[in-house]
N, C-alpha and C positions, 0 to 999 in steps of 0.2 A: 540797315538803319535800326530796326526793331531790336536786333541782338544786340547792338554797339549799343540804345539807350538805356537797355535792360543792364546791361553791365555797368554803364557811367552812373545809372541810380542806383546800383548796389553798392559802389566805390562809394559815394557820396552816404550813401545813411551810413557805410563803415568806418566811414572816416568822422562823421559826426559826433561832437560829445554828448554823453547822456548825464540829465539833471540827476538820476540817483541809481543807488545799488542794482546789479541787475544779472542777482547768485541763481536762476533757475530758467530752466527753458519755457517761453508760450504753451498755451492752449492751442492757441488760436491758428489760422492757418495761413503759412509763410510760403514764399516765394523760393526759387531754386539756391539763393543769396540765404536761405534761413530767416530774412526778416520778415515779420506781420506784413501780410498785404492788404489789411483795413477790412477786412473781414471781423464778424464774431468770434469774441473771446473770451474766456473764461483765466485768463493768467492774471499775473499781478499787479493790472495797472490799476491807476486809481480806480476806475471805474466797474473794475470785474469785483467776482465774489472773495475770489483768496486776496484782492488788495484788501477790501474792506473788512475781513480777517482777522489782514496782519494788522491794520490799524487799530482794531480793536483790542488785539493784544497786547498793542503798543503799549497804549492808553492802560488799559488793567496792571500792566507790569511800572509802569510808571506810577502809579496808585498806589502799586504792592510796594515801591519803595521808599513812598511817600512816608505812606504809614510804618514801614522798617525802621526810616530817620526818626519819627516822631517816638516811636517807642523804645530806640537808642537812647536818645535824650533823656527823657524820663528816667529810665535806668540809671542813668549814668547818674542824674539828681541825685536820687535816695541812695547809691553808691558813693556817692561824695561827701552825701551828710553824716552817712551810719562809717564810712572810711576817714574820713577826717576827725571826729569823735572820739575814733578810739585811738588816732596816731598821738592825737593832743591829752587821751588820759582822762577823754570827759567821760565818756559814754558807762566806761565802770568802774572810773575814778581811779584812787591807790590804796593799797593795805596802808593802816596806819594803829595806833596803840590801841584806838578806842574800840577796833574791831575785835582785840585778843580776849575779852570776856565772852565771844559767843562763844557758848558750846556748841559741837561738831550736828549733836541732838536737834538743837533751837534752831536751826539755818531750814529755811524754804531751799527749794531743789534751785530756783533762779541765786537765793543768796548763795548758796554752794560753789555755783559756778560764778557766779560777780567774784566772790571773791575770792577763786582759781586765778581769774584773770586778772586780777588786782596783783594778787603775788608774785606777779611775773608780766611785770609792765611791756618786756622786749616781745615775748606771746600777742600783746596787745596791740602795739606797736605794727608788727610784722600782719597783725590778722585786718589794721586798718590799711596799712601800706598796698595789700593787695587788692583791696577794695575799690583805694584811688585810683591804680594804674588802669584796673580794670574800667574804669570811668573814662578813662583815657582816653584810649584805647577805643571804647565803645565812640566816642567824640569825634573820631576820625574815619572818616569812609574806608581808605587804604586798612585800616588794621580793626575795622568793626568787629570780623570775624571772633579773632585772635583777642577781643579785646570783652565776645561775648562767650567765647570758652574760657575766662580765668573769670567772669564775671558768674558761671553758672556752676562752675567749681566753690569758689566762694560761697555763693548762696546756698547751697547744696548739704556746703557742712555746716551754717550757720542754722538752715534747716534742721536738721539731725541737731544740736543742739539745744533748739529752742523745743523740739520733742523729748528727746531726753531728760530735759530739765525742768520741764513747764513753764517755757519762757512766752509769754500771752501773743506773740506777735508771729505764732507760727504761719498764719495766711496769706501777711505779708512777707514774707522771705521764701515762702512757697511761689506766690504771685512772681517773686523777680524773678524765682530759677525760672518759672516756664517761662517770662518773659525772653531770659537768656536765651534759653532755647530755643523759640522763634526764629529771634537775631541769626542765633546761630546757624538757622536750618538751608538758609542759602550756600553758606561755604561747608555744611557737611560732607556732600563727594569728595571734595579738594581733600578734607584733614583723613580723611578714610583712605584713598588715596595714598596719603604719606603713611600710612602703617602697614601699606603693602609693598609689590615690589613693580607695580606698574610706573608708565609716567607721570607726572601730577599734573593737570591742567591747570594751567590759570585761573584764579579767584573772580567770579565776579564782581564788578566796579558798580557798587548802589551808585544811579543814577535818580535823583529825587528830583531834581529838575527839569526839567524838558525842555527848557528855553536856555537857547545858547548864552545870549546877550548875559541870563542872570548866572549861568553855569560858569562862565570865567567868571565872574568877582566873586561868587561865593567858593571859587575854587582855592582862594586865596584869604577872602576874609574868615572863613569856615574855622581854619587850623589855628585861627587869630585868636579867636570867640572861641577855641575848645580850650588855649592855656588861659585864654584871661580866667574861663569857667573855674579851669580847675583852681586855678591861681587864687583865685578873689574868694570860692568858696573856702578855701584852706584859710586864709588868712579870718575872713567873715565869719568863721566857725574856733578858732584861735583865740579870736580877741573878745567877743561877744557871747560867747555862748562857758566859757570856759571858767569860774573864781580865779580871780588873782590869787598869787599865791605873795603875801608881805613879808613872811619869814619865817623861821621855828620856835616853836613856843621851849622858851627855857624848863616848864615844868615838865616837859614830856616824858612819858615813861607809863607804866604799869607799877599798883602800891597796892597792897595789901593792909587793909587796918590792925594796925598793931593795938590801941589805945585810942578809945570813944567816951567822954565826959558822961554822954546817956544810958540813964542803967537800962540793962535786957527788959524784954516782955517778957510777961509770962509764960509764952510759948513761942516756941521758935518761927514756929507760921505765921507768927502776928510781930516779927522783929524787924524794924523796918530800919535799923542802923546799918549805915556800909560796910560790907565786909573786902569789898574790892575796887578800887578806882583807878579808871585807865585815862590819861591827858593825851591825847592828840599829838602829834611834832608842828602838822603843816598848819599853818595860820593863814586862814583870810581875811577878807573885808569883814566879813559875818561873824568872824571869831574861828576856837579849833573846834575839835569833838572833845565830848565826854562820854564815857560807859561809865554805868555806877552797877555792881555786883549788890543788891542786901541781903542780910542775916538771912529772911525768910523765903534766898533764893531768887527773888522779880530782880530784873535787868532793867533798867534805863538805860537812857541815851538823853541826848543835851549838848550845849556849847558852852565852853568858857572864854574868857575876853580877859587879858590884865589889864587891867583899869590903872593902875599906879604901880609903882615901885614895889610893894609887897601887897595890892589888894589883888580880889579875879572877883569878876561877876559870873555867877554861875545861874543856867537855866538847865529845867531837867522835864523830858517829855513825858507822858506818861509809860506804864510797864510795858516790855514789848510781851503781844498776848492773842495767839491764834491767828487767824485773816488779818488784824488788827497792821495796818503800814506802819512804820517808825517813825516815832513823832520825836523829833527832838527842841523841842519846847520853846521853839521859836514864839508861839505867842504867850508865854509866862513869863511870869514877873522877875527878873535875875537877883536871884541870893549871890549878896557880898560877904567875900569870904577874906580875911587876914591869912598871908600867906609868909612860911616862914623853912629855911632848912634846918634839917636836923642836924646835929655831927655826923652820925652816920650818913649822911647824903640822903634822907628820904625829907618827908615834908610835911610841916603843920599845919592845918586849916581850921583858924575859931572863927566863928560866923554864926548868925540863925540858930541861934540856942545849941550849939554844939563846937566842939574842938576835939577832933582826931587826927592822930598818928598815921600819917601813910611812911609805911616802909616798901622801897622799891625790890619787885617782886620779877625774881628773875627766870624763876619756870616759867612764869605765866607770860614773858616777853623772850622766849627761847625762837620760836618763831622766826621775830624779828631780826634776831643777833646773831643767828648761825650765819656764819660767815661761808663765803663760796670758795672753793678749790680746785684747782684745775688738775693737780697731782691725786693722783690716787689714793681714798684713803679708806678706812673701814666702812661701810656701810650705815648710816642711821636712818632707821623707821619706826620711829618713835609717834 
């Protein structure tokens, strides 16, 4: 009878289902069946050392994901606003006529590079597109990884630029690489892994959750809330942050003063009549650009507005001059100018105690007008 109950209660706890996982042998000491015979133990139940542990590590590693999600997010923010900026052309705008008086000399190392990336809007284009994706990407648990290695690629070279150039914001583009980094540090084995010739394990699944009940809806509302993200920021940042563009200004071009009403100074460093004026194409709310080249060498900048059929209001900032930002004379008083073509297709402007000759000046808008080719053809490095 003792053998038969000893065996009927091994049958029965083996046949018993068990409430959870149960991947390792006891401590504690079992009966000829291998189960606990209610003795002291030191294994994984709740009550022993190594359960109370794992619980603990539960909890930390839940914690660790916690804050993974929180600083995906973030990323993926300032990802979205510095990526969407520059797909829409804001963040360093576009070459346009008024830019062709600086000299190569006068450009700050950030102006250098703004306007690198102005001259080549598709550069621009492509440097925010991968910014987006990489927001993306970070926004979704399944491809965080994948989404914080083109996100720390990115930053990395934006880095190097903003060194390079002395672009003020090196901290912050430093700050996301290592943030990527972090992100990234969980799926490192896996992407190491594939550069070898072992097997690849499976990516770990950030679980930020812990509670079931909220782990289904956010499993679903999650990928919801990463397009609306992306979505809503691209458009929020499009519409809002961006100048309308109203259309081309007819006068645009680069002109050389051929003929000024105002006699010389007496010295050439104290001649303060145009020797060069460049009109803008794109036209906004605010008006286009101006650059004014004068005699004794100072550069302005300014906007003009056509006011009527042949007038323009012109403001002009003061000279651009050392640390000195570009002022373009948003709060001066706008000189109206009489505006008129010449036969030869350039332009007159009497106004404000003066009338000169701009004839349009085609070295000085070469830049602009070299046309691109696909075929092969001699080199220019001019």
């Amino acid at each position: 009878m003792t053998g038969n109950s000893t065996t009927t209660a091994g049958a029965a706890r083996a046949a018993a289902p068990t409430d959870g996982p149960t991947d390792g042998p006891t401590d504690g000491p079992t009966d000829a069946t291998g189960a606990p015979t209610g003795g002291p133990t030191d294994g994984p139940g709740p009550g022993g050392p190594v359960g109370a542990r794992r619980s603990r590590w539960a909890g930390a590693a839940t914690a660790g994901w916690m804050l993974h999600y929180v600083l995906r997010v973030m990323l993926a923010v300032q990802l979205l606003a510095y990526g969407w900026s520059k797909v829409f052309l804001i963040q360093m705008g576009t070459l346009d006529f008024q830019d062709l008086l600086v000299q190569y000399g006068e450009m700050s190392p950030m102006g250098l590079l703004w306007r690198f990336m102005q001259y080549s809007p598709p550069v621009q284009i492509l440097a925010g597109a991968a910014e987006v994706a990489a927001a993306a990407l970070l926004l979704l648990r399944r491809t965080a990884g994948l989404g914080a290695l083109l996100g720390l690629i990115d930053m990395a070279i934006v880095f190097g630029l903003n060194l390079a150039f002395d672009v003020p914001v090196k901290q912050l583009s430093l700050a996301m690489a290592l943030g990527c980094l972090l992100v990234l540090t969980p799926y490192l084995p896996r992407y190491v892994r594939l550069a070898g010739n072992g097997a690849v394990p499976p990516g770990p699944l950030p679980r930020a959750i812990p509670w079931p009940a909220v782990a289904r809806v956010t499993a679903w509302l999650g990928p919801i809330l990463a397009v609306g993200l992306v979505a809503g920021s691209g458009v929020a940042v499009g519409r809002w942050m961006g100048a309308t563009t109203v259309g081309e200004s007819p006068l645009a071009g680069v002109y050389r003063v051929t003929t000024d009403s105002r006699p010389p100074a007496a010295q050439l460093g104290q001649d303060t009549r145009w020797q060069q004026v460049s009109l803008a194409a794109r036209t906004t709310e605010r008006g286009a650009g101006i650059g004014v080249r004068q005699v004794d060498g100072t550069l302005r900048f300014g906007r003009y507005r056509i006011t009527g059929p042949d007038t323009i209001a012109v403001t002009l900032g003061a000279p651009v001059a050392g640390d000195r930002r570009i002022d373009t004379g948003d709060d001066a008083t706008p000189r109206t100018y009489a505006w008129a073509r010449t036969p030869e297709g350039g332009l007159r402007l009497t106004g404000d105690g003066q009338s000169v000759t701009l004839t349009s000046d085609a070295e000085a808008r070469f830049l602009l007008d070299r046309d691109f080719s696909w075929a092969p053809r001699m080199p220019l490095n001019r």
